[in-house]
N, C-alpha and C positions, 0 to 999 in steps of 0.2 A: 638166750641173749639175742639172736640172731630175728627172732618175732620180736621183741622191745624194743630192737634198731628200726625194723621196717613199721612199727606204730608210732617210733618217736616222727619219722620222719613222714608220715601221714598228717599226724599233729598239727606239724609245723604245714605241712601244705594246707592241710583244713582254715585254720587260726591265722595263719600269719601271712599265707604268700599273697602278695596283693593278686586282683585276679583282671585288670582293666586295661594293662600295659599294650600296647602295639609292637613292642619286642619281644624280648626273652622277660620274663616276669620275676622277680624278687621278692625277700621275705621282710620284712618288719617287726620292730622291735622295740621294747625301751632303751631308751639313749641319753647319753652324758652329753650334757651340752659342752663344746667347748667350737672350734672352726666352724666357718660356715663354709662349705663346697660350690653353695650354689644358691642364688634368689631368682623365685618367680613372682612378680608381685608380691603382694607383703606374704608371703611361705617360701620359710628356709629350708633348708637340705644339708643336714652338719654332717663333715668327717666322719666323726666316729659312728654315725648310723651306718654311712656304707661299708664302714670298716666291718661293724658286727653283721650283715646281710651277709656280706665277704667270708666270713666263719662260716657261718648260715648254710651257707651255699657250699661251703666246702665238706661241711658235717655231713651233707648228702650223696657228697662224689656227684655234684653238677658240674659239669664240663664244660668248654666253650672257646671256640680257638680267639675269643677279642680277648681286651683287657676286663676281665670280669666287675674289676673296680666300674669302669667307662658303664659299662651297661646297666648295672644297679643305680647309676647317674641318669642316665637315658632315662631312665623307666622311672626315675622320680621324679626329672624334669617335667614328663608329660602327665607326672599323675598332679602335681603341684600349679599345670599348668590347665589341667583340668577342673580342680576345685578352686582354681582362682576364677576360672570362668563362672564358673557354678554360682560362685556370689555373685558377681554381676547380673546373671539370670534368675536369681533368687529360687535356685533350685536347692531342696531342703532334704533331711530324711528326719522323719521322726524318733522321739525314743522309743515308742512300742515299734517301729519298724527295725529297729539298731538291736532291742531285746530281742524281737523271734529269730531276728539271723544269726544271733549270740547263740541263742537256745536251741537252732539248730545244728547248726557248725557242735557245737559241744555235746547235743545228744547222739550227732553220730560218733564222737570219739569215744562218748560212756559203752554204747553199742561195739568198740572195738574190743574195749577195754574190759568190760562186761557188769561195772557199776560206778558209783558215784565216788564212792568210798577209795576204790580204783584212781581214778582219774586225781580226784588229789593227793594223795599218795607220792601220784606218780610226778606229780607236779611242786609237790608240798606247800600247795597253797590248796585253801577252801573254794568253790567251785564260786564264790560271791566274790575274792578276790581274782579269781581268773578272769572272769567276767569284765573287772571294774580293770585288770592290766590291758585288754583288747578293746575294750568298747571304743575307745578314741579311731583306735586305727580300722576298725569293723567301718562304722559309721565313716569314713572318711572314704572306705571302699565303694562306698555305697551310694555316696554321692557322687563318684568320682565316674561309676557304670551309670547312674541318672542323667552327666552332661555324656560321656561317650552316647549312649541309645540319643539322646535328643541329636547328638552333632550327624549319628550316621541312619536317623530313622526313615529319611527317604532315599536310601540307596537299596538300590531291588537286585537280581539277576533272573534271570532268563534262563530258559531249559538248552538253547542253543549256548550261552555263556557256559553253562555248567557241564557243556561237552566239550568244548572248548580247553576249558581247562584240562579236565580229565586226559582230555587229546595232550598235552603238554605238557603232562609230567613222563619224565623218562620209566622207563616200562621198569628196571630197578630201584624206582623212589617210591613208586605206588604205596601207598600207605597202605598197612596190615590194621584191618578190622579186629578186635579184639572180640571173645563172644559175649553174647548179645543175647538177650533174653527180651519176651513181649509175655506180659503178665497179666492175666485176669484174676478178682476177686469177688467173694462173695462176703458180706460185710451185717454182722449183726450188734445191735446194742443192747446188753442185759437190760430188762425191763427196772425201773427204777419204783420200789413202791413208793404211794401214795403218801405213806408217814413219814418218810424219810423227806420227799419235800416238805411237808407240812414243819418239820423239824428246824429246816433251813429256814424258810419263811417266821415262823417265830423268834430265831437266832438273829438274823438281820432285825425284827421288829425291834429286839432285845437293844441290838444294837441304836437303833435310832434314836428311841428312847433315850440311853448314856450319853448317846452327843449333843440332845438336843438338853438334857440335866447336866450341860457340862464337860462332858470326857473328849477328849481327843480323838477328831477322826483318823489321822494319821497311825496313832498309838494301835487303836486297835485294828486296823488294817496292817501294820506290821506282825501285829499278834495275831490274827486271824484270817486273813486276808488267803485265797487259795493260790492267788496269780504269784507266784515269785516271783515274777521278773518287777512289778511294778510293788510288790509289798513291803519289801525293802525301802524303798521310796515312798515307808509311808500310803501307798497304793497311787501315786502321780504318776498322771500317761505323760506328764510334758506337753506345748500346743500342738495341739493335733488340729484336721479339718474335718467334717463331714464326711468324708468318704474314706478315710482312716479307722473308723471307727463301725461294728455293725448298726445294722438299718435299727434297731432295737433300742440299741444303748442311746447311739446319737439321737434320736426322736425325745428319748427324755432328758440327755446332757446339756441337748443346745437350749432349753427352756429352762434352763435353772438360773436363779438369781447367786449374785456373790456371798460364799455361805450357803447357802439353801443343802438342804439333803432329801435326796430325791426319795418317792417310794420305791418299794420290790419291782427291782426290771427283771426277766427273764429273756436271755439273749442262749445261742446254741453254747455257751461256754461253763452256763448254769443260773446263778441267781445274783443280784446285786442291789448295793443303794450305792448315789454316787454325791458327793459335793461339790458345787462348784469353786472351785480358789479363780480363777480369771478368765479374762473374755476379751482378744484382741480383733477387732472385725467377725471375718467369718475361722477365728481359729481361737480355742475353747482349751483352759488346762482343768483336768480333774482329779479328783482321785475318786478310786472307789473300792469297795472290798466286795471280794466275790467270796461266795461260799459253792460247792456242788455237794447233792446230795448223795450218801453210800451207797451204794450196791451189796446188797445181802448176798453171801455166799453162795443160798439156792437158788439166785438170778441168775449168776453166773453159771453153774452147775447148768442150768435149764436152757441155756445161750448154746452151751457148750453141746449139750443132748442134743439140739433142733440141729445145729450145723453139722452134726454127724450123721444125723436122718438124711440130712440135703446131700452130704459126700455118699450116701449109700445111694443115694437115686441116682447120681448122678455116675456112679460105677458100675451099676449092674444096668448102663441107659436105658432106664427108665425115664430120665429127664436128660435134653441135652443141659450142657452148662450154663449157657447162653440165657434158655427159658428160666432156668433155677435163678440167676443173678436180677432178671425181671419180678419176679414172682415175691423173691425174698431178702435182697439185699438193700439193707437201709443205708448208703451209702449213696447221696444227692448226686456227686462228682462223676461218678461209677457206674451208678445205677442204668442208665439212659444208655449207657456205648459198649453193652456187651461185657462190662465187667472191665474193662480195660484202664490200666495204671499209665495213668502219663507219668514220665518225665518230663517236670517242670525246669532242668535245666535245657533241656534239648526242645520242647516242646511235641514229642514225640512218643510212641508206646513202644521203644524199646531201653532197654538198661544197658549198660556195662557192671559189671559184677561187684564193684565200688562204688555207682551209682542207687544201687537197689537199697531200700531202710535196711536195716542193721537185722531187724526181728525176721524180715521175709527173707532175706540172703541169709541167715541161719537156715529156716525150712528150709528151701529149695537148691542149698549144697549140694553139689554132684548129683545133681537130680536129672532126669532127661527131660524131653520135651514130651508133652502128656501129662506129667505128674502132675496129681492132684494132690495139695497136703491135706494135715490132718486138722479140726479147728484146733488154732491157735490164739492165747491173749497178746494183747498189746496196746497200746496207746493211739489216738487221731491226732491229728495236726493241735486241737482244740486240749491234749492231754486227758481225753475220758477213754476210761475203757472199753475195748472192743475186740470182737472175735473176731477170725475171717479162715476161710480157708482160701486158698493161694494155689491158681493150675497158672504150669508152663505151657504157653500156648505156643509159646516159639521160642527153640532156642537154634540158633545158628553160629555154628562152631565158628575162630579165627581164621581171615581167608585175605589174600589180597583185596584192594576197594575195586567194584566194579561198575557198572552205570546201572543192570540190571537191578541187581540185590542190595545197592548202596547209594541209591540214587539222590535221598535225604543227605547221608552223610557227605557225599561231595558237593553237594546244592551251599549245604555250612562250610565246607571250604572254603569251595570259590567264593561265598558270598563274603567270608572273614578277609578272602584278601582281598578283593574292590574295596571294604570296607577301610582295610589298613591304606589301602594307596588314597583315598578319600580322607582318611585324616591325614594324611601326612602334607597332603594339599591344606587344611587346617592349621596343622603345625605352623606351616612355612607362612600362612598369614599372618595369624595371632603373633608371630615370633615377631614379625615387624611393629606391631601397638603395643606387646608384652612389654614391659618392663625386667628383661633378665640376667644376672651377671654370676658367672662363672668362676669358680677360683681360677690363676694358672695355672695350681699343679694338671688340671685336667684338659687345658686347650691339646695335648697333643692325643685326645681319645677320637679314636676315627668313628662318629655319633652316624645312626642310619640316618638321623633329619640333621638338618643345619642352625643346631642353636646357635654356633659360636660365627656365624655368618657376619652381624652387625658388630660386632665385638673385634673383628678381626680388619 
C-alpha cells in the first residue's frame, strides 16, 4: 500500500500539478461549475476547483503555514493572467505539441507502474480517456510556460550574482543536493530488412488507391494508422507551422492541394501519405497515416550480440567508451559528445534519479559509478525500437550545494529568483490594464503580489 500511495501521489505531480507558478504550485482537475472566485480577463477561477486542489493537496500531506485556499488562488491568478496574455500575443501550442507532452508525462507513469494495462486499472479509465480528461489543462500548462520564457527570456545572471547568492543563504538552509547521475550511451538500431519496407510501401500504395476509389482517409488512419496520438483523430495534426513538423514531412505537406493525397514520405518516424484538409496562411491542418516496418526477431537478436561484443571491448579496455560511442552508436543527439544524455529539463548531463527514463533508472539501480550495463531493449523519443547499453560515468552521492561541485545548480537558483522578482514587476503592471475581480470571501488572503491593490 505504502508504494501505491507514493505512485499515486507521483501521478498527480506528473499529470496534474501545474508546473509555471512563481509561488508554491497546485494541482488541477475536473470541476463542477458553480461560484466564480475570481476573473482575469475573460478566464474564470471557480470555488469548487480550489476547493478540489485543496483535497489535492491535502491527499499528499502538503504543508504550508498561509491559508492554503489563498495560494492555490495565487497561482491561478497568475496562470489565467498568463494565458490571457498569451492571446493577446497570439502565442499558441499545437495538438501534436499537447500529444507528445501527454505521451510523455503518461509513459513515465506506464514506466512506474510497469504497463499500460496497469495504468488503467489503476485509473479505471482507458489510457484514450485519460488522455482526453488532461489534455485541456496539459495544453494550457504549456502555453502558460510559452508566455512565462517570453516575459523572462532576457533576464541573465552573472557568475558574480550566483556567488552572491550562494554568499546569502544561511549556512543551515543550503540546500541538500540529491544524487545525481551523468550518463553515457551507446545506442544501436536493429537493421530493418529490405521486404519489410517493401511491404509498408505497397500497404500505403494499397491505401491510396482506396481513397482515391472512394474510402475514407480518416477511417483508415484510425484503423491503421501507427501514430496514436493523431490516429484517433482520424490521423489530424491540427494547424501546425513549418517548423512544427519534420524537414521531410513539411516539404511534401506544404505543397498539397485541399484533398490531395500525397505520395510515400519517409520521415525518421517511418513511412506515410498525407491529405491536405486546410490551409490558413503559412499554417497547414493534415492528416496522415504512418506505417513503420517490423523488425524480425534475428535483427534484434543480431543488435543485441554486436552491443555485447562492444560491452566486451569495452571491459577488458580494449576500447575506451568514449571511442566505442564514435565508432558505433547510431544515435545523432549522442553520438558527437561522448555519449552523454542530456537532461532536457535542466539542460544539463546530470539526472536526479526521478529524472532519468523509466527503462535506464531500472538498469542502473543501485549501481555505482563505472557501471556499465548489459544491452538492453527499449523505445526512442520517435517510439522505434532500440538497444543501448547505458555507463555511470558519474555518480555523486547527496551532499550540501556548494559553488565547486553545484555551480549549475545554484546559477538555476539564483537565476529562478531574479526571474520571480522580474515577474512580479510584471504582475504589478499588467495588474493595472488587467481587468481582474476577486470574490470577497478572499480579500482577506495575505497574496505575495498585489492583486486586490485596485480593488481596494
Amino acid at each position: 500500500m505504502k508504494k501505491m500511495k507514493n505512485i499515486k501521489q507521483l501521478i498527480l505531480t506528473i499529470f496534474i500539478l501545474t508546473t509555471v507558478s512563481p509561488v508554491k504550485t497546485s494541482a488541477q482537475s475536473p470541476v463542477v461549475v458553480d461560484e466564480v472566485a475570481a476573473v482575469v480577463g475573460d478566464e474564470i477561477i471557480l470555488k469548487s476547483f480550489i476547493e478540489s486542489q485543496r483535497v489535492q493537496l491535502l491527499q499528499q500531506r502538503y504543508y504550508t503555514q498561509r491559508d492554503i485556499r489563498c495560494e492555490i488562488l495565487e497561482d491561478q491568478l497568475y496562470t489565467k493572467l498568463l494565458l490571457n496574455q498569451a492571446k493577446i500575443d497570439s502565442i499558441e501550442v499545437s495538438d501534436r505539441d499537447t500529444d507528445i507532452e501527454l505521451d510523455r508525462r503518461l509513459n513515465y507513469i506506464i514506466g512506474q507502474l510497469g504497463s499500460e494495462e496497469k495504468v488503467e486499472d489503476y485509473f479505471g479509465k482507458s489510457i484514450l480517456e485519460l488522455k482526453e480528461d488532461f489534455r485541456t489543462n496539459i495544453k494550457e500548462q504549456m502555453i502558460s510556460q510559452r508566455m512565462q520564457q517570453k516575459i523572462t527570456a532576457d533576464v541573465k545572471i552573472t557568475p558574480t550574482e550566483v556567488r552572491k547568492f550562494y554568499e546569502s543563504i544561511p549556512k543551515d538552509s543550503i540546500p541538500i543536493i540529491p544524487t545525481t547521475y551523468e550518463l553515457q550511451q551507446i545506442v544501436r538500431y536493429p537493421k530493418v530488412d529490405d521486404i519489410e519496407v517493401l511491404a509498408v510501401k505497397q500497404r500505403l500504395e494499397e491505401f491510396r488507391e482506396r481513397i482515391k476509389n472512394g474510402e475514407n482517409f480518416a477511417t483508415l488512419a484510425v484503423l491503421y494508422s501507427a501514430d496514436e496520438n493523431t490516429a484517433r483523430r482520424g490521423g489530424e495534426l491540427g494547424y501546425v507551422s513549418r517548423g512544427d513538423l519534420v524537414p521531410e514531412f513539411a516539404n511534401v505537406a506544404f505543397k498539397l492541394k485541399k484533398g490531395e493525397v500525397s505520395r510515400i514520405v519517409k520521415t525518421e518516424y517511418g513511412y506515410h501519405i498525407i491529405q491536405m484538409i486546410d490551409r490558413k496562411g503559412e499554417r497547414i491542418n493534415v492528416r496522415h497515416i504512418l506505417l513503420q516496418p517490423k523488425v524480425k526477431p534475428e535483427e534484434k537478436e543480431a543488435t543485441l550480440l554486436f552491443l555485447d561484443s562492444v560491452r566486451t571491448l569495452i571491459l577488458k579496455d580494449s576500447m575506451k567508451f568514449e571511442d566505442a560511442v564514435a565508432r558505433f552508436s547510431q544515435d545523432k543527439d549522442t553520438r558527437n559528445g561522448g555519449g552523454f544524455i542530456l537532461n532536457q529539463r535542466t539542460n544539463s548531463i546530470r539526472f536526479e534519479q526521478t529524472e532519468i527514463e523509466p527503462t535506464i533508472a531500472k538498469v542502473i539501480q543501485n549501481q555505482s559509478e563505472g557501471f556499465i550495463s548489459e544491452p538492453f531493449e527499449t523505445l526512442d523519443e520517435n517510439f522505434k525500437t532500440v538497444y543501448k547499453i547505458v555507463r555511470i560515468r558519474r555518480k555523486i552521492d547527496a551532499h550540501p550545494a556548494n559553488l565547486v561541485n553545484d555551480f549549475q545548480v545554484l546559477q538555476e537558483m539564483a537565476l529562478n529568483k531574479k526571474k520571480e522578482e522580474f515577474i512580479g514587476n510584471w504582475i504589478r503592471d499588467k495588474r493595472e490594464s488587467t481587468y481582474i475581480r476577486i470574490s470577497p470571501d478572499y480579500h482577506k488572503c495575505d497574496f505575495q503580489y498585489p492583486w486586490l491593490t485596485i480593488e481596494k
